[in-house]
N, CA and C atoms as a LAMMPS dump frame, in Angstrom:
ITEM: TIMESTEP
0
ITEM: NUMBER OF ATOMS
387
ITEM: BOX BOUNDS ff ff ff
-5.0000000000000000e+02 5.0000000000000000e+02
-5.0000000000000000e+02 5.0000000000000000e+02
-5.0000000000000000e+02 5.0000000000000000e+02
ITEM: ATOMS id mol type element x y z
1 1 1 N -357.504 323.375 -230.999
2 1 2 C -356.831 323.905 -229.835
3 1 3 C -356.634 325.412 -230.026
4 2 1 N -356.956 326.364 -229.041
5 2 2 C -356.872 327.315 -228.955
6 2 3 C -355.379 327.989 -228.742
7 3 1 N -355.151 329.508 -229.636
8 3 2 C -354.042 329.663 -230.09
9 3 3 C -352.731 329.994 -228.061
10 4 1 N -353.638 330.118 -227.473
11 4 2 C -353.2 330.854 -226.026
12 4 3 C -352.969 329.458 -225.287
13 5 1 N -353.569 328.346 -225.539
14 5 2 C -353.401 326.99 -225.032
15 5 3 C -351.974 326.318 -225.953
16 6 1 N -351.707 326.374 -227.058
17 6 2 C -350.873 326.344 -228.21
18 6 3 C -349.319 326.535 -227.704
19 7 1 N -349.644 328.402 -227.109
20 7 2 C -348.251 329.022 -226.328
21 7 3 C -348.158 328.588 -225.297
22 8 1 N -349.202 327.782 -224.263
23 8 2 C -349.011 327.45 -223.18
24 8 3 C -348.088 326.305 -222.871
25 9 1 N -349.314 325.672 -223.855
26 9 2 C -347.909 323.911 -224.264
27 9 3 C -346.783 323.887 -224.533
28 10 1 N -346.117 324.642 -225.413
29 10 2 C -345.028 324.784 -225.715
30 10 3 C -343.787 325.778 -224.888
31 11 1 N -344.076 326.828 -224.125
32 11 2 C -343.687 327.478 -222.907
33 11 3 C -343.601 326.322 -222.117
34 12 1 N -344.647 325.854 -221.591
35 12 2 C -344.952 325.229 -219.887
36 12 3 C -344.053 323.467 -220.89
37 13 1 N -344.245 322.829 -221.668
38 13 2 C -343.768 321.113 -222.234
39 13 3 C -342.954 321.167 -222.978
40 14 1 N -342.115 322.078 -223.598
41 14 2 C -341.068 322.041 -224.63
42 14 3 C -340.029 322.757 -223.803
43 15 1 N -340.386 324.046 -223.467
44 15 2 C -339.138 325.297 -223.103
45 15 3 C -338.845 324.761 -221.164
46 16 1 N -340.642 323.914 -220.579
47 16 2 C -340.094 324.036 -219.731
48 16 3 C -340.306 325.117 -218.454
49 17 1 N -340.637 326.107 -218.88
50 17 2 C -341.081 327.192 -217.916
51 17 3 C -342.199 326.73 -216.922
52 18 1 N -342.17 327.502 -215.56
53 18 2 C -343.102 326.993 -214.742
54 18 3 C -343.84 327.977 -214.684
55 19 1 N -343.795 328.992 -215.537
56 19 2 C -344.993 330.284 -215.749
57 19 3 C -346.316 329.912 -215.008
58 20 1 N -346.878 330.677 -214.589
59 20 2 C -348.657 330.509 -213.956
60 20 3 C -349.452 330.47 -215.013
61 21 1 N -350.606 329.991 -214.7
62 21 2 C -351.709 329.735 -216.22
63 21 3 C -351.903 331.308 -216.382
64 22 1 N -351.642 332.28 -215.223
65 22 2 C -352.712 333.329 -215.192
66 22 3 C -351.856 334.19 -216.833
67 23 1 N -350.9 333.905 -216.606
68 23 2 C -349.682 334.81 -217.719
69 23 3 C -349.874 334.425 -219.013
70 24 1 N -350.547 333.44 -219.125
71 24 2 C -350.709 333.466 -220.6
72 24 3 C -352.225 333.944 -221.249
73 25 1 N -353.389 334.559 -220.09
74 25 2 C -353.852 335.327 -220.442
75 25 3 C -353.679 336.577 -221.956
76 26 1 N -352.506 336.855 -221.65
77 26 2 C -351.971 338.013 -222.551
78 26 3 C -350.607 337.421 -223.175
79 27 1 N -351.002 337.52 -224.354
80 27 2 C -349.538 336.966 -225.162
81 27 3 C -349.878 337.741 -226.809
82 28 1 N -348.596 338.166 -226.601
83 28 2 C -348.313 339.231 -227.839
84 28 3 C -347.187 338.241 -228.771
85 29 1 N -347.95 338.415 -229.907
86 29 2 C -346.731 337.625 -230.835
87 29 3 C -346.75 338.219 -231.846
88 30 1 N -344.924 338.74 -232.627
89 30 2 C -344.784 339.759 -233.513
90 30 3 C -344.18 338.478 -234.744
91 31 1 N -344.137 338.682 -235.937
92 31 2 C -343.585 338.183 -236.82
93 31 3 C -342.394 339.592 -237.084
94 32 1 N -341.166 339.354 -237.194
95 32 2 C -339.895 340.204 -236.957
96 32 3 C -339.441 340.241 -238.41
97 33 1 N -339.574 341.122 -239.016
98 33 2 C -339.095 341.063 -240.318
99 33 3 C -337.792 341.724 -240.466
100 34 1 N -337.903 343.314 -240.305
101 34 2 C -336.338 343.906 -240.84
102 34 3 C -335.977 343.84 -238.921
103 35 1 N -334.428 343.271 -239.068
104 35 2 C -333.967 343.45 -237.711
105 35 3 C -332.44 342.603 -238.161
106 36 1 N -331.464 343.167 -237.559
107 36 2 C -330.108 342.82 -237.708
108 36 3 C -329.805 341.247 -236.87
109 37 1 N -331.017 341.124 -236.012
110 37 2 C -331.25 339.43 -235.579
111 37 3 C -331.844 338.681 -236.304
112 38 1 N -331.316 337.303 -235.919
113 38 2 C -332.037 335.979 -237.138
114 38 3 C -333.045 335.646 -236.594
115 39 1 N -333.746 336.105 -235.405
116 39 2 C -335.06 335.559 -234.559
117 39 3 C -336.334 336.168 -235.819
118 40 1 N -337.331 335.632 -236.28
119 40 2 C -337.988 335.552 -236.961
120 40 3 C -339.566 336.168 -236.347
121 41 1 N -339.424 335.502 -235.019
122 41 2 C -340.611 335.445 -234.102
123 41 3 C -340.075 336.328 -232.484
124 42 1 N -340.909 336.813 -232.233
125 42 2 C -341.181 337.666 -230.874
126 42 3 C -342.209 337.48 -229.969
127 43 1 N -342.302 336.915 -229.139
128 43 2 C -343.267 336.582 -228.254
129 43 3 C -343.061 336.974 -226.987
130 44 1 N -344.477 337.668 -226.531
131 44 2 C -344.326 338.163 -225.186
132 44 3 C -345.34 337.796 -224.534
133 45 1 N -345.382 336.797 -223.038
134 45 2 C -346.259 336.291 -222.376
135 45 3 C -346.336 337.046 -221.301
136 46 1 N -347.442 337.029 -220.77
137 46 2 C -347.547 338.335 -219.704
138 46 3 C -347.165 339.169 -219.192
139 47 1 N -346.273 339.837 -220.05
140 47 2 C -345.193 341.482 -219.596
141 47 3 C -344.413 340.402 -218.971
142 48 1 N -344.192 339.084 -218.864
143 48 2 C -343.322 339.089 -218.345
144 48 3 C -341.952 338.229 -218.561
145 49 1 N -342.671 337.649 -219.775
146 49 2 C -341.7 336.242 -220.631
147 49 3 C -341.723 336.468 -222.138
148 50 1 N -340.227 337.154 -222.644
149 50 2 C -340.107 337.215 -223.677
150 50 3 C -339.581 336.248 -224.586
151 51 1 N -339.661 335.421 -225.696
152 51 2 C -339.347 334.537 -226.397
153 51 3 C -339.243 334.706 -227.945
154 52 1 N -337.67 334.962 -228.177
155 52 2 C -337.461 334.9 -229.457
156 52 3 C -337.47 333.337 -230.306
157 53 1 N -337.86 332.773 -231.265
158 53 2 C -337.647 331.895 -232.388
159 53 3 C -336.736 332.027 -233.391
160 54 1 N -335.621 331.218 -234.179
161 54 2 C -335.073 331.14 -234.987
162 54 3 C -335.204 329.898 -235.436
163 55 1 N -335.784 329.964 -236.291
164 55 2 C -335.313 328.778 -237.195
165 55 3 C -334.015 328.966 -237.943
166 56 1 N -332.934 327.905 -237.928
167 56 2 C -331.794 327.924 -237.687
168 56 3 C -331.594 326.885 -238.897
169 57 1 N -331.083 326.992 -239.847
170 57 2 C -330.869 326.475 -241.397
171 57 3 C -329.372 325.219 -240.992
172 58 1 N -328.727 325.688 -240.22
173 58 2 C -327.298 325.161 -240.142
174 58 3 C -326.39 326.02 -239.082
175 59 1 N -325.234 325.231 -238.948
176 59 2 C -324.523 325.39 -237.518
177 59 3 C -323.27 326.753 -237.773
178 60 1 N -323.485 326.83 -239.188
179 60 2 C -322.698 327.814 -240.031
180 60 3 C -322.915 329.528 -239.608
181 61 1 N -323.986 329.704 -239.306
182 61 2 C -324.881 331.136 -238.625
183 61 3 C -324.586 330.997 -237.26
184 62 1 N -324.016 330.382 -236.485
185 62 2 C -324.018 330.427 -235.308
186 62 3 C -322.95 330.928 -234.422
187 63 1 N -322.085 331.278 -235.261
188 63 2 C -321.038 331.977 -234.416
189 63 3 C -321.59 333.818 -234.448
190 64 1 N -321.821 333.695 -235.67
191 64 2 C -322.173 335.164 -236.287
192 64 3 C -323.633 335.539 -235.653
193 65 1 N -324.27 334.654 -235.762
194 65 2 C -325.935 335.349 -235.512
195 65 3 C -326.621 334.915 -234.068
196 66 1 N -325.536 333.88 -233.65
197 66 2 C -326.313 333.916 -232
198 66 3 C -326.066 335.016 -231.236
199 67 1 N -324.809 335.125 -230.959
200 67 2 C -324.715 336.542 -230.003
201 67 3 C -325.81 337.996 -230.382
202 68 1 N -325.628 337.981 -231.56
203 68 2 C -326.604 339.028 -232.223
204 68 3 C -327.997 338.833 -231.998
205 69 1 N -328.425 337.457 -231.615
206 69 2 C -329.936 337.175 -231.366
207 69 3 C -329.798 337.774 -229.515
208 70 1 N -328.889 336.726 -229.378
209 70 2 C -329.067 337.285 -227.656
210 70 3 C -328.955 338.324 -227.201
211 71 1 N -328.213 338.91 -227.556
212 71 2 C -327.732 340.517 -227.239
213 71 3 C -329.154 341.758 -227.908
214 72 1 N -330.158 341.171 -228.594
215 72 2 C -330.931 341.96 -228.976
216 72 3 C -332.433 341.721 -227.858
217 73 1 N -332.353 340.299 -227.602
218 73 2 C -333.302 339.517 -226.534
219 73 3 C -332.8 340.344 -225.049
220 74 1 N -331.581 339.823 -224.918
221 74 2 C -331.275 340.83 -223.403
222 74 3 C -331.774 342.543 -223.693
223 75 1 N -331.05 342.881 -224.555
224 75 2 C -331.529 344.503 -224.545
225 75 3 C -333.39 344.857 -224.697
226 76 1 N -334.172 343.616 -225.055
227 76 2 C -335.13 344.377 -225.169
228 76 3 C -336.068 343.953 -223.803
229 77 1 N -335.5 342.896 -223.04
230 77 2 C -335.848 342.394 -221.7
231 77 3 C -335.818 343.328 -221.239
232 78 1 N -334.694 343.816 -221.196
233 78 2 C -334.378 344.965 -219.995
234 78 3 C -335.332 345.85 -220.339
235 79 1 N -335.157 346.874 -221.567
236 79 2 C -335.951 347.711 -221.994
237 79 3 C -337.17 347.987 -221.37
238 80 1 N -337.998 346.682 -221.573
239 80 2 C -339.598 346.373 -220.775
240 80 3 C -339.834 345.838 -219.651
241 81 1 N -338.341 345.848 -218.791
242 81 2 C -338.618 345.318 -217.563
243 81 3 C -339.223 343.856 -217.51
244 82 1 N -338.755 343.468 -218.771
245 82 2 C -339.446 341.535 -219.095
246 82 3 C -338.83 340.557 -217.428
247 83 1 N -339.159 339.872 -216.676
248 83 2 C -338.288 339.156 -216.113
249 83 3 C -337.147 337.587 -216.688
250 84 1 N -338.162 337.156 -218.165
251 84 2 C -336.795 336.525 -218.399
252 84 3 C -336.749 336.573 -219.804
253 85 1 N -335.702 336.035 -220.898
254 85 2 C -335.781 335.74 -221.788
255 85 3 C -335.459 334.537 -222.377
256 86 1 N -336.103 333.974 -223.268
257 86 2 C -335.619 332.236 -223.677
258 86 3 C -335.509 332.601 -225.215
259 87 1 N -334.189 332.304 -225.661
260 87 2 C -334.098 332.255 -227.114
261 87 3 C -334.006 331.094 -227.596
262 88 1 N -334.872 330.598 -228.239
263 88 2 C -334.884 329.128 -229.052
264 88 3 C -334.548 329.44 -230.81
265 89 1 N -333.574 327.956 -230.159
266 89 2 C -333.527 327.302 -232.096
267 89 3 C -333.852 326.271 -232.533
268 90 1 N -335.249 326.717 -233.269
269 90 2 C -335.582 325.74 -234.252
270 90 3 C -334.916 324.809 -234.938
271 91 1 N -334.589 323.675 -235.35
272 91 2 C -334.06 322.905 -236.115
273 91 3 C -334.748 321.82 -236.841
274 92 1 N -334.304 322.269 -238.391
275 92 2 C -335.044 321.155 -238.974
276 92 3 C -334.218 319.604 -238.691
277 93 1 N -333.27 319.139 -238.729
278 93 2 C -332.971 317.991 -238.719
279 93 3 C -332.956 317.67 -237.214
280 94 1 N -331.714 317.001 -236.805
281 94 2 C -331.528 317.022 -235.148
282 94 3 C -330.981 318.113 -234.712
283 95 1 N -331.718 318.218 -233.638
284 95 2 C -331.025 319.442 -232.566
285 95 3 C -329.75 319.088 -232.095
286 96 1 N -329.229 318.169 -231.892
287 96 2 C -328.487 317.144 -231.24
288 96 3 C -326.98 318.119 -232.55
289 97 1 N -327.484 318.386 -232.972
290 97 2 C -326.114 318.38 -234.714
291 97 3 C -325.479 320.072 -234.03
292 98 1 N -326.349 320.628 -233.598
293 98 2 C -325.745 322.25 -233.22
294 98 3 C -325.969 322.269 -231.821
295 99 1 N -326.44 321.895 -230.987
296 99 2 C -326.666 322.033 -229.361
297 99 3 C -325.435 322.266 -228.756
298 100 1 N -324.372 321.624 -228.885
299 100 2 C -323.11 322.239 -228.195
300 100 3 C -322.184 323.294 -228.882
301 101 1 N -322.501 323.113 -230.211
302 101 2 C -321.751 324.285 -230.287
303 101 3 C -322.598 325.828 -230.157
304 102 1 N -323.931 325.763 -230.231
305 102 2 C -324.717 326.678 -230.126
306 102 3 C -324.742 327.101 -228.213
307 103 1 N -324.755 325.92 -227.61
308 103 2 C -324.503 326.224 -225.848
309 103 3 C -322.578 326.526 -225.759
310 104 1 N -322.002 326.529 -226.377
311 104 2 C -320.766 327.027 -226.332
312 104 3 C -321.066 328.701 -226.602
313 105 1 N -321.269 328.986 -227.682
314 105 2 C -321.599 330.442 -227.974
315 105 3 C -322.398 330.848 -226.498
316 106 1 N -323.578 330.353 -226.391
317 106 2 C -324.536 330.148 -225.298
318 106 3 C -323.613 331.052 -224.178
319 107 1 N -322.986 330.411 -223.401
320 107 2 C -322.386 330.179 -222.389
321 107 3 C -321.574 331.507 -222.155
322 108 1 N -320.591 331.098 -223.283
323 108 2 C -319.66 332.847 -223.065
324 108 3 C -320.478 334.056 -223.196
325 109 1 N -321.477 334.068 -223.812
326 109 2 C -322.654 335.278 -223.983
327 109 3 C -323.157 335.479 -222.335
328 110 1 N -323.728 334.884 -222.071
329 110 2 C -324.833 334.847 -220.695
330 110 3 C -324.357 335.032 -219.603
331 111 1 N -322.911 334.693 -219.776
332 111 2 C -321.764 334.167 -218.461
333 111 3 C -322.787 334.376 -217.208
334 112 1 N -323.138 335.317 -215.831
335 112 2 C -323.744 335.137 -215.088
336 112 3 C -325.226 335.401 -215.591
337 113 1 N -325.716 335.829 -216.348
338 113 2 C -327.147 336.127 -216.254
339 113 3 C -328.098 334.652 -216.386
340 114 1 N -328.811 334.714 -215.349
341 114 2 C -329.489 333.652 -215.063
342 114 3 C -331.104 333.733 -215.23
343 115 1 N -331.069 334.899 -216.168
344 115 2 C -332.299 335.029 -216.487
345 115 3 C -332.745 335.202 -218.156
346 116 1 N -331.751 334.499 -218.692
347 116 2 C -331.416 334.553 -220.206
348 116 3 C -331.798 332.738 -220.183
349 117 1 N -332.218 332.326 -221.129
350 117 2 C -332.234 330.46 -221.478
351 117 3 C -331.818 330.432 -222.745
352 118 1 N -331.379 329.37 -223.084
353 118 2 C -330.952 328.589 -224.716
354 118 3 C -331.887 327.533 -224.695
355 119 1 N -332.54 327.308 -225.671
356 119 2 C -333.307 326.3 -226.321
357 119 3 C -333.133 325.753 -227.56
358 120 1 N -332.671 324.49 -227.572
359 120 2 C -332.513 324.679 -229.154
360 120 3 C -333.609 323.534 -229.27
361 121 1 N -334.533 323.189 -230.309
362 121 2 C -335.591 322.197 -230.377
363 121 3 C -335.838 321.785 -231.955
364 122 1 N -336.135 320.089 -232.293
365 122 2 C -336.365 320.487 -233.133
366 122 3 C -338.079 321.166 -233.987
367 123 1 N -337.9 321.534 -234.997
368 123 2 C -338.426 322.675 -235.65
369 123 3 C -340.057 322.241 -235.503
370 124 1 N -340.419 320.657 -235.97
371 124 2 C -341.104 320.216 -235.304
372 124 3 C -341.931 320.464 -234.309
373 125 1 N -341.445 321.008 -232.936
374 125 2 C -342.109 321.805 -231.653
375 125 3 C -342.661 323.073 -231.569
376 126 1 N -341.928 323.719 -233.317
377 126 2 C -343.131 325.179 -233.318
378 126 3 C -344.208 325.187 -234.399
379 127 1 N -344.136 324.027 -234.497
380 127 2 C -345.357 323.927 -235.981
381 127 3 C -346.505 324.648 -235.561
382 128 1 N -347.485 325.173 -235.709
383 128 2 C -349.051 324.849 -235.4
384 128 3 C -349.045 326.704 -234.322
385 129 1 N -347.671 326.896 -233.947
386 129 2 C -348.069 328.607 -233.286
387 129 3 C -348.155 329.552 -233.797
C-alpha cells in the first residue's frame, strides 16, 4: 500500500475526516524532534489539514503536555492559514484509560474553536505511516 493511500485511510477511517481524495495529493510529514510539544509527528495534508501525533506513555503528561500540544497545533494552523487541526493520542494500551480525562483538558482548551479535534486512538492505528 502506497504511503499517500496509508494517510488517506487513517485521516478519511480512524480520524474520520471527510477531506476530498484530491488533498491528499500533497502530504508533508515532519518527524518533530526539538520542540517544547510532546507531538512527535507533523503532518500536513493539502495546505489544508494539519495533524499532530503523540504517542502518549500515560495519563500522567496530560495535564502538563496537552495544552502545550494544542496551543502549538492552533498557533501553527493559524500561522499557514491551515483550515483545521486534529491532535491525536496514540495509546499503547486502551484509549478508553485517558479519553476523558484527556477530552476534559480537551474541552477547556478549544472552548469555541470548532476547528481544532481531539483524537485519542489506540497506538495500533498509526503503525505502518
Amino acid at each position: 500500500m502506497s504511503r499517500q493511500l496509508r494517510f488517506k485511510e487513517f485521516v478519511q477511517n480512524v480520524l474520520g475526516c471527510t477531506c476530498p481524495d484530491k488533498v491528499f495529493e500533497q502530504i508533508d510529514d515532519r518527524r518533530v524532534v526539538h520542540s517544547n510539544s510532546p507531538h512527535h509527528r507533523s503532518i500536513t495534508i493539502g495546505g489544508r489539514l494539519l495533524v499532530y501525533i503523540w504517542n502518549v506513555r500515560g495519563a500522567d503528561s496530560l495535564k502538563e503536555d496537552l495544552p502545550v500540544m494544542l496551543e502549538a497545533g492552533k498557533k501553527e494552523r493559524d500561522e499557514r492559514g491551515l483550515s483545521r487541526f486534529r491532535a491525536v493520542l496514540a495509546v499503547e494500551n486502551s484509549p478508553h484509560d485517558i479519553e476523558a480525562q484527556a477530552r476534559s483538558f480537551f474541552t477547556r482548551y478549544a472552548g469555541k474553536d470548532d476547528r481544532i479535534h481531539l483524537h485519542v486512538v489506540p497506538a495500533a492505528d498509526i503503525k505502518g505511516l
